[in-house]
Structure formats: structure tokens, C-alpha cells
C-alpha positions as CSV (number, residue, x, y, z in Angstrom):
1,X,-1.8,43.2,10.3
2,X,0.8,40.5,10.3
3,X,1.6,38.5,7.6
4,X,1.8,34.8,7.2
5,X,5.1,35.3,6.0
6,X,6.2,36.7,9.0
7,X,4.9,34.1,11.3
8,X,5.9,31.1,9.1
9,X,9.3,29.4,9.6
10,X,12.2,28.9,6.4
11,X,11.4,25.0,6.5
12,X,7.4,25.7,6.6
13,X,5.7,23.0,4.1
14,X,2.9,24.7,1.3
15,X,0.6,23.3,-1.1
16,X,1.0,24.5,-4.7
17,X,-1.4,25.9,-6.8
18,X,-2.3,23.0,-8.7
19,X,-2.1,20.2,-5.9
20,X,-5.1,18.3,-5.3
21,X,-7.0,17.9,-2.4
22,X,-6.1,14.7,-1.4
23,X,-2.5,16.0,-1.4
24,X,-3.1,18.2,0.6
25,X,-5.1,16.9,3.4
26,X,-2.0,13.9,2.8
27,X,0.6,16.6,4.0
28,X,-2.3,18.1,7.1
29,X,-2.3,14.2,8.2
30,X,1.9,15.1,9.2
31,X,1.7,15.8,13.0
32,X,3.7,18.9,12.5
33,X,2.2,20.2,9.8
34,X,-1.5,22.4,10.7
35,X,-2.6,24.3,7.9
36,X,0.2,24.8,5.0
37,X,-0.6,27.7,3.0
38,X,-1.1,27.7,-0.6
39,X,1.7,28.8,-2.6
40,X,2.2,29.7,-6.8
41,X,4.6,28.2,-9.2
42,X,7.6,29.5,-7.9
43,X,7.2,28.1,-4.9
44,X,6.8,31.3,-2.7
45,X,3.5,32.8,-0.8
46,X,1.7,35.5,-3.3
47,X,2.5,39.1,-2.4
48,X,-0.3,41.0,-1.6
């Protein structure tokens, strides 16, 4: 199975853990921008 994190590109924008919604549907409204994944406090997609 391929991973989001080998699909995504380095400049790829993610919502944080403890963003709201309206922040995030803010950064969806971004033409270039579909759906960002969600990403912890370090900034990074969770290894799983």
C-alpha cells in the first residue's frame, strides 16, 4: 500500500492536531491545496 508520505510533496501544507475546523476548511478554500493531512505536534505525518 502506498503511503501518504510518499505521494505528498516537501512543501505539502497539514493541519495540526489541535487546529480547528474552520482552520482547516480556511487552508482547503487555497486552490492548490485539496485535502491536507493531519499532522501531530512536531509537525510530521504519524508513523503507522
Amino acid at each position: 500500500m502506498t503511503s501518504a508520505r510518499a505521494i505528498m510533496h516537501q512543501g505539502a501544507e497539514c493541519n495540526g492536531e489541535s487546529d480547528t475546523l474552520a482552520g482547516a476548511s480556511r487552508k482547503m478554500l487555497d486552490p492548490h491545496i485539496g485535502s491536507p493531512p493531519t499532522c501531530g505536534a512536531d509537525d510530521r505525518l504519524p508513523t503507522s
